[in-house]
Each structure stands twice: as structure tokens, then as C-alpha cells.
TIDOTI-915394 format. One record per residue (C-alpha): x negated, y negated, z. Coordinates in steps of 0.02 Angstrom, whole numbers, plus 50000, padded with zeros to 5 digits. Layout:
BEGIN
XYZ;...
This chain:
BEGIN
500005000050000;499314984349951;498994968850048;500464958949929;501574971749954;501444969350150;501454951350139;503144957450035;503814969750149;503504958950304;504714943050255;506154952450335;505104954750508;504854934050482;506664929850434;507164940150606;505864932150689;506344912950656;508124915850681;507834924550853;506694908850896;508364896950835;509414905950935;508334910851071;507864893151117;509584885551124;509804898451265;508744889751367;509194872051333;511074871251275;512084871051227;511904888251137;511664887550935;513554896350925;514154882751034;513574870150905;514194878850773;516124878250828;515834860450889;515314856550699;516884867750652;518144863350779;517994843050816;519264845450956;518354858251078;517054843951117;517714832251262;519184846451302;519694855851439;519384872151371;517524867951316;516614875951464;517584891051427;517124890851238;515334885151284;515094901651398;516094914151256;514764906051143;513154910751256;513644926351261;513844927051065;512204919151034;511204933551142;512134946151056;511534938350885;509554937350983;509894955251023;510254960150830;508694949250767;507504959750916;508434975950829;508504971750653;506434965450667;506064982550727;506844990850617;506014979250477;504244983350546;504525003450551;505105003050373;503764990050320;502465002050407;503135019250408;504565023350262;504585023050101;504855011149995;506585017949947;506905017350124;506444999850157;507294994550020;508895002150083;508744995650230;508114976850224;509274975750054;510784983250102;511024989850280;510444974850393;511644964850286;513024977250326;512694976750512;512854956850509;514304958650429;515054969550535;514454958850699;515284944550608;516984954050585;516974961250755;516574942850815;518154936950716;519074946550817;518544946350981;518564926350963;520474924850896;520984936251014;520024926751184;520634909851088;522534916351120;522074921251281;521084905351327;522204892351447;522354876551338;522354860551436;523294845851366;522734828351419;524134813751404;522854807051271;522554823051182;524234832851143;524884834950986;526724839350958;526284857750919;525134858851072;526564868951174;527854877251109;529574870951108;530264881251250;528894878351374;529684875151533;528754854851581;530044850651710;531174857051852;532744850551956;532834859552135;531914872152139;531374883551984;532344896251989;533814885151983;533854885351778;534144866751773;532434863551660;531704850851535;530544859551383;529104853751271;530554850551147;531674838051247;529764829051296;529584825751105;531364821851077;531374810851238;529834800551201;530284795951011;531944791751063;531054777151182;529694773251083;531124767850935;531974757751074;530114752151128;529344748850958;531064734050942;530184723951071;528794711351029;528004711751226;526594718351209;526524721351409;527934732551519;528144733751706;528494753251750;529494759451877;530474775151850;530924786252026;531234800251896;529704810251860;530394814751718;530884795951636;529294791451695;528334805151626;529084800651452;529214782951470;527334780751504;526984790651368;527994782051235;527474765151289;525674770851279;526154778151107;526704761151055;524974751651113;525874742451235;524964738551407;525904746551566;526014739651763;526364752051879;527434745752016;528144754352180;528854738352226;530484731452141;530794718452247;531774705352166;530524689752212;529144703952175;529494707151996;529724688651969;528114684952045;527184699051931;528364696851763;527634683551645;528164676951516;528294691651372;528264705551482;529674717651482;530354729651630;530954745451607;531504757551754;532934769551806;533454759251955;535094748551991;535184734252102;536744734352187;537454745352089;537184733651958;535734734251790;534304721351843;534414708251727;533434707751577;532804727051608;532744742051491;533734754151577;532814771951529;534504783551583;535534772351451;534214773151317;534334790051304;536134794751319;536504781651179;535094785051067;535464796150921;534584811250933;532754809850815;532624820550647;531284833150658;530054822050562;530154811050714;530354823450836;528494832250754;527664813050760;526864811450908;525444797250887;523824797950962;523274788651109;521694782251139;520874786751303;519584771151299;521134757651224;522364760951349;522834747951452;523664751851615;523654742551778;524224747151962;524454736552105;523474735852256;523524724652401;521724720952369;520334713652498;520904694152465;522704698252545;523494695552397;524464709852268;523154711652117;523464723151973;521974735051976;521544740551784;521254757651737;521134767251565;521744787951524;519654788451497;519464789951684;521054796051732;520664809951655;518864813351690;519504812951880;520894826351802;519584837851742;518354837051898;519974844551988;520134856951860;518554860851861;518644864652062;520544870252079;521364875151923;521844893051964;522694885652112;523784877552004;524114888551886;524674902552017;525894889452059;527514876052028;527374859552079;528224848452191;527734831652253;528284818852415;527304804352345;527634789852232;526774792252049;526834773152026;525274774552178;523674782252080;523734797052185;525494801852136;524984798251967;523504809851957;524064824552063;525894822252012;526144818351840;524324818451739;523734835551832;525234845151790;525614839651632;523824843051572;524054861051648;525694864551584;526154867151761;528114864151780;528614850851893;529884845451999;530704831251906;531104821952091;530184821852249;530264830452405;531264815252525;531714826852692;530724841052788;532164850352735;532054853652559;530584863752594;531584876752662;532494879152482;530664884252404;530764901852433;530894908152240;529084902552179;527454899652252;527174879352254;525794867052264;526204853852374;525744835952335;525984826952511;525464812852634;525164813752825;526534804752858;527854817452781;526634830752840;526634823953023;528714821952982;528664839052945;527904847453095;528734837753217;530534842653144;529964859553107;529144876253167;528704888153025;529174886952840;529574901852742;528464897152601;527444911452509;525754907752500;525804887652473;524314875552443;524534858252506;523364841652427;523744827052537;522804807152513;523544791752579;522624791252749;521564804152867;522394817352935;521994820153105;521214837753182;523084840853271;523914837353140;522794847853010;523134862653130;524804860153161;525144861852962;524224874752959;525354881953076;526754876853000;526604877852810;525244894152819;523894883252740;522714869852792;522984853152678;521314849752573;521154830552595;520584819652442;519944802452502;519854788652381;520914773652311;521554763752170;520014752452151;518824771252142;520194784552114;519274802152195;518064799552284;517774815052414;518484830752498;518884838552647;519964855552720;519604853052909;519874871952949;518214873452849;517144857352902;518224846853019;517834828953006;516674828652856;516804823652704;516074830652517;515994818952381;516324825552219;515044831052111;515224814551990;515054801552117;513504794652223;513774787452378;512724778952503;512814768152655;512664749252613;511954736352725;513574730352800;513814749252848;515094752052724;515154766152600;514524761452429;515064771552250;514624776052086;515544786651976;516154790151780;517864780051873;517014764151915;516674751251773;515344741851866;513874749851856;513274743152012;514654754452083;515874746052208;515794741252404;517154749252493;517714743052668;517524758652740;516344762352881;515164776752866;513864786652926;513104802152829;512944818952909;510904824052846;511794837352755;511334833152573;512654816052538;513964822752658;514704808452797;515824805252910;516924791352895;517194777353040;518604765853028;519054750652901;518074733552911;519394722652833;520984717052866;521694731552749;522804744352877;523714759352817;525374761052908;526324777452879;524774781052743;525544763752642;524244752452621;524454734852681;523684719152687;523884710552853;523224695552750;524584696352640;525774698452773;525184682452870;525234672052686;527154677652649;527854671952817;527034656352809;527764654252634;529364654952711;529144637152750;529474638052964;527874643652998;526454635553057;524994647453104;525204666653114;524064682353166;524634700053118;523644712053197;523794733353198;524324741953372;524504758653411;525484771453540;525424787853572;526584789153417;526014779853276;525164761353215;526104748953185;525884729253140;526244715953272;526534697053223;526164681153336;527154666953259;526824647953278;528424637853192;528384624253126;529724608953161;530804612853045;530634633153099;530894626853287;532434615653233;533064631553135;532984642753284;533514630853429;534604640653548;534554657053436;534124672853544;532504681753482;533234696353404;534094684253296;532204676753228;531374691653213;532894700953119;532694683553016;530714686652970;531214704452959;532384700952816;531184687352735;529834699252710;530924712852674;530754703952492;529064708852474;528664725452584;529334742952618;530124740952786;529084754752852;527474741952846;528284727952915;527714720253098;528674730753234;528244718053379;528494699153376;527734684953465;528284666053460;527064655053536;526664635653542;524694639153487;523694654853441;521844657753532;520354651853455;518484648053486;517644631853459;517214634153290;519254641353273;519254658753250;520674668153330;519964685553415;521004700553394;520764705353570;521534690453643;522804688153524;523224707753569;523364702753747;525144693553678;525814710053665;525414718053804;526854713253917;528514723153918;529424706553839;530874711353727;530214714053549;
């Protein structure tokens, strides 16, 4: 055998030889030369929910093909060496092309059959009319088994029938507030469909709305006032009884959404005391979506969903609406209101989207659930160690705390029956103590690179970025788990026009915290309430805020007073102004 004919012989041993080295490499930096391959094929597995799972099917492809190239050069160099040349030719020419073939058939259809198997996550931004099909159960009155449903089909017949009704308006900008989680499921959707920026708003206070609504801006809800529509308001329930029901061209349209454009805002009391509308984008609502998928998905899959929190708050939205429609995990179209309707959940196994205060509400008005094998998130406010056992007692499962807030979204995790007091951020977000003391973030959620300051007190734990968190340094409370600004409290009564100076501070009992007010009026406050027992003024403050709070948040104790404490340079200190309220004076 000459030394050309080797040379001629051997370029099958080379050809196995560089593709082993392609595909060998990408092992060990991915992602995996398959991997690439369907990414160049299939534009939408890169940024999905799925990709991890296609990325790891595709690893394991790519060392079967390094396996065949180790095979195939072997066999190359024993018929280079030792057969014939009717042999080799067999071989390299005919057989090692059969065997790819045959790894490429099998391939086929081992891949279409783990692609129907695969669980396909749906994004708000990312489904596509024929993502689901048209019976897939979305939505649930009761409890599941009740029958009473809402499909894939009525989602796409629902949300052209408002974005027609939507796409008639020239506002570019639309307050939100649906109680339904259904209208606002479909409303949000359409009016994100249309381009049009959306404010998220628990509060429908009358003087609330007209302090947020400008000029342009267009509010659509399924609420009354009165009994009566609210003036100038697209009433969601009416939209879609009277539409006419879409053709099936527009019933098939569903148009894209762009993670990055969207414009949506939620309101927050902020640090200043004053409501601000916080702005957010899908982008980061649903990187936060996917870190929780990433962590708890099978949790959610084993189960239905039902929710006690307000999805106009962003961690109703996330856990209550975003999360399950992603997962195609049916939800409960309205929310749990009493510790009651717990006790109707018997058919299904249910994830639990809750608060400590209807937790708390819970335990104290009952002593075991019969709920099969439930899982409970809760955010809102800490939950303390007796209540965290207590629900565990009650509801069979320990609630897995998720601390963060509108300004950050998810910050950090807890389940006290594994690590009591302290807290894991998630794996996307850096912390660290600031020089104030306060805990300081950075994560994919936060636009600022330089992260943002939170006014939460902190001190880490030495166990890798774990801590431990210490109280609030601003005036920002949480009463009942509601945020509140006792800034914004203080500004609103002295906008009622009687007031001269006020302090609003947070007390506790053995109960619960609570706000307390101490009042300075004004003359034409103290002409008002000449002669008028106190019950009288504080049932009168009561009512005045009342136009801009939940009641639940609003001051519990009231002092009237000719001056408030302060130092020489006129700074009133919480401790003496506390001392007000220490007597057993009627409230």
C-alpha cells in the first residue's frame, strides 16, 4: 500500500476527527453545537421557557453524535490499516453514511416525540393564538370541579372583542382596575395588544382617579359606584355582552406584544409620601416569572390556583395572573374573601397565593383545613415564627415567603420551617448592606444600574449573601400587609383645609399595628368642631380620608391637641408624640 493511498484512505479518520473536535468542544463551553443548530432552526426556543429543557435534550444529542465520530474513526483506521480495499470502500462509502442516517432518523423521532411531551410555557408577550388549544381549561369559578370554566377559545374571543372596542379610542393611556381575574386577565392583554400604556390601580376612589386621570386617559373596570357606571368609564362586563361575537379571522389574530415596548405603571405610596406610578415593562415581569419557574414549576403544575390578593398590587400580578397564565395553570377567576371558602377546596390540590393578614385571619377562625397536600406563597409583609407554625398547623404546609416590592419586584426567599428568620436572595439579584444600613439591589428588574436603596434595615448572616432583615427606616408602615405612607396620610388631612400641624405615627398591641393621628386644627377646623363630641371629629377625618385609603390603613387612635412636641431646631420625636396615646382617653 502506498504512501498516497494512506494519505487517501486516512481522510475519513480526519473528517471523524474534526467533527468530534466541533462537537466535542461545544460540550465544554455551551451551549452544545445541536443546541445551536435548533436555535438557527427554531428562532422561538431562544429567550423561552422551554429552552433549558431543549438545551439539555440537545447535550445529550451532541455526545451521542461525539460517540459515533469516536466509533465511526475507529472503524475508519481498522479498514484503512487492516481490510481490504473492497472493504474500506464499503465501509467509508456506504455504511458510515447509513449509520448517520439512521442516527438522524432515530433522532427525528425521539425529538418530535419529547417536543409533544415537553411543557410549553406561554409568556403574556409570547403566545400566539394556536399556542393552546381551544378547550384548554384558563379559568375557574368556585372551585374546579364545579364545571363553570373559561377556555383558550373564549380568551381569544374575549380579548378581540375589547381590543375592537379599545382600538375606537384615541388615549393612548388607560387606568386598570378589574376585581375579575378574568376581565382583567383579558383586558390587560388587549390593551397591551393595542400599544396603549396601562395604570394599575387598587384604589378607585372617586377624588383618586381624578387626581391620577389626565387629560386623554381612559378608565376601564368592572366596578359600579353606587350601583351606578362611573362616569366616563369603559365598563368591561357591558363590552362584552354587547359586542358581536368576532369571525374566526379575528378570533386567530392575536398581535404580538413587545416585552421591551410595553408600558405599564403601578402605584406605590413611594418614599416622598406621595402616590407615584412606579413603571414596569413584560421584559422584567417576566424574567422574575421564569426565575420562579425555574425554582417551583412542578409545584404548580401538580396544582389549581387560587389567590386572596389584589392583581392590581405587583405581587398579585405576578403570582396571580402572569405565573399561571404562562403555565397554563387554571385559575380561579375571583379571589378567596373569607377563611371559609377554603373549606370548599376539597376536589383538587391548590396553590395558594396569600398574605399574613388573611393567613393570620385564617388561623385564628380556624383549626385544621381539609386541604390535600396544598402549597401556600405569601408577600405583603413578614410573617412571624407563630404565625408560620400555626399555618403550618392549619393548612399542612409552611408558607414560602417572597420579600420584595413594586419599586424591585422579587427580591428574596424564605420557608421558616427550613431557616427561620433568614432570608435567600434569588439567584439574579446582588444585595449588600449600604452605609445607611439599608439593604441595597441589583437585579435583571431594576433599570438603574446602580441598583436601588431600599429602606429596609439589614444585617447579613456570613452565610454566602444570606441576611436577616431589621425593621423599616422610613416613614413607609405596612398595616394589615397594605403599604402606607404615614407621609401621605399627614399631607391628605391637612388638605382638608382644618388642619394645622399633624403627626401620624404606627402603634402596636398584642393584636395588631395600627396608625395613630395627633391633630392640631386650625381656626376654621376649631370653629367647625365647637361643641361637637370627639367621636363626631374623628368619624369626620375618618370619612375625609376614606376618599383616598382602604379603611383598614386608616389611623385607629386620635389626638386633638393645641401644639405638637418639638426640639429647638423643630423636630417632633416619635416617642413623645407616642406618649399622647398612652392614656385610656376615649379614641
Amino acid at each position: 500500500m502506498t504512501q498516497k493511498t494512506i494519505f487517501l484512505k486516512l481522510y475519513s479518520v480526519a473528517i471523524s476527527l474534526i467533527f468530534l473536535a466541533a462537537f466535542g468542544s461545544t460540550l465544554f463551553s455551551a451551549p452544545s453545537m445541536v443546541f445551536r443548530f435548533a436555535t438557527l432552526m427554531d428562532k422561538n426556543i431562544k429567550g423561552s421557557s422551554w429552552e433549558r429543557e431543549v438545551e439539555r435534550y440537545c447535550f445529550k444529542v451532541t455526545v451521542i453524535w461525539c460517540c459515533f465520530f469516536i466509533v465511526n474513526g475507529c472503524a475508519s483506521v481498522w479498514t484503512a490499516f487492516f481490510a481490504s480495499d473492497r472493504v474500506w470502500s464499503i465501509y467509508n462509502g456506504g455504511i458510515s453514511y447509513v449509520l448517520m442516517g439512521m442516527i438522524f432518523a432515530v433522532e427525528f423521532i425521539v425529538r418530535k416525540k419529547v417536543d409533544g411531551n415537553m411543557l410549553k410555557f406561554y409568556p403574556i408577550s409570547k403566545f400566539r393564538a394556536d399556542s393552546r388549544k381551544d378547550d384548554y381549561i384558563l379559568c375557574f369559578e368556585e372551585k374546579f370541579s364545579s364545571g363553570k370554566y373559561k377556555t383558550w377559545k373564549d380568551f381569544l374571543c374575549d380579548t378581540a372583542k375589547l381590543r375592537k372596542h379599545i382600538s375606537k379610542s384615541s388615549a393612548i393611556a388607560w387606568i386598570l382596575h378589574c376585581e375579575d381575574y378574568w376581565y382583567f386577565l383579558t383586558s390587560f392583554v388587549a390593551l397591551l395588544q393595542c400599544g396603549k400604556k396601562v395604570f394599575l390601580t387598587q384604589n378607585i376612589a372617586e377624588y383618586f382617579i381624578d387626581e391620577i386621570k389626565k387629560d386623554g386617559m381612559e378608565f376601564i373596570t368592572d366596578q359600579k359606584r353606587n350601583g351606578e357606571l362611573i362616569p366616563g368609564s369603559t365598563f368591561v362586563c357591558e363590552v362584552l355582552e354587547n359586542s358581536d361575537e368576532p369571525d374566526e379571522p379575528e378570533i386567530r389574530n392575536a398581535p404580538a406584544i413587545n416585552p421591551e415596548d410595553s408600558n405599564i405603571f403601578m402605584y406605590t405610596s413611594g418614599s416622598t409620601g406621595t402616590p407615584k406610578a412606579v413603571p414596569q415593562r413584560m421584559k422584567e415581569f417576566e424574567e422574575d416569572n421564569a426565575f420562579i419557574i425555574s425554582k417551583w414549576k412542578d409545584e404548580f403544575l401538580k396544582r389549581k390556583l387560587v389567590a386572596t390578593v389584589s392583581q392590581h398590587h405587583i405581587y398579585g400580578f405576578l403570582f396571580g395572573i402572569s405565573l399561571p397564565f404562562t403555565l397554563g395553570v387554571p385559575f380561579r377567576r375571583t379571589r378567596i374573601e373569607f377563611p371559609e371558602d377554603f373549606e370548599k377546596l376539597t376536589d383538587e390540590k391548590y396553590i395558594i397565593i396569600a398574605t399574613p393578614a388573611f393567613l393570620k385571619r385564617t388561623v385564628d377562625a380556624k383549626d385544621r383545613l381539609p386541604l390535600e397536600d396544598p402549597w401556600i406563597f405569601t408577600s405583603g409583609g413578614a410573617v412571624s415564627p407563630e404565625l408560620a407554625l400555626l399555618t403550618d398547623k392549619v393548612f399542612g404546609f409552611c408558607p414560602l415567603e417572597v420579600y420584595g416590592s413594586t419599586e424591585t419586584s422579587g427580591i428574596a426567599y424564605r420557608q421558616q420551617s427550613v431557616n427561620a428568620l433568614v432570608w435567600t436572595p434569588f439567584d439574579n439579584a446582588k444585595v449588600w448592606k449600604g452605609d445607611d444600613g439599608c439593604l441595597r439591589i441589583i437585579s435583571p428588574y431594576i433599570k438603574n444600574p446602580e441598583g436601588f436603596a431600599t429602606a429596609d434595615l439589614v444585617e447579613f448572616t456570613g452565610e454566602g449573601n444570606k441576611f436577616i432583615l431589621k425593621g423599616r427606616s422610613d416613614s413607609i408602615v405596612k398595616i394589615e400587609e397594605k403599604r402606607i405612607s404615614m407621609t401621605e396620610v399627614e399631607n391628605r388631612l391637612i388638605e382638608s383645609g382644618l388642619v394645622k400641624d399633624v403627626k401620624v405615627i404606627a402603634l402596636s398591641n398584642d393584636v395588631r399595628q395600627f396608625l395613630a393621628a395627633a391633630v392640631v386644627l386650625n381656626e376654621m377646623g376649631k370653629k367647625k368642631f365647637e361643641g361637637m363630641e370627639k367621636y363626631l371629629v374623628n368619624r369626620f377625618f375618618h370619612d375625609w380620608l376614606m376618599k383616598f385609603f382602604e379603611n383598614v390603613v386608616l389611623p385607629k387612635k386620635w389626638r386633638f391637641v393645641d401644639s405638637l412636641p418639638v426640639d429647638v431646631q423643630g423636630k417632633k420625636h416619635r416617642n413623645e408624640i407616642e406618649a399622647m396615646f398612652e392614656n385610656n382617653q376615649e379614641e
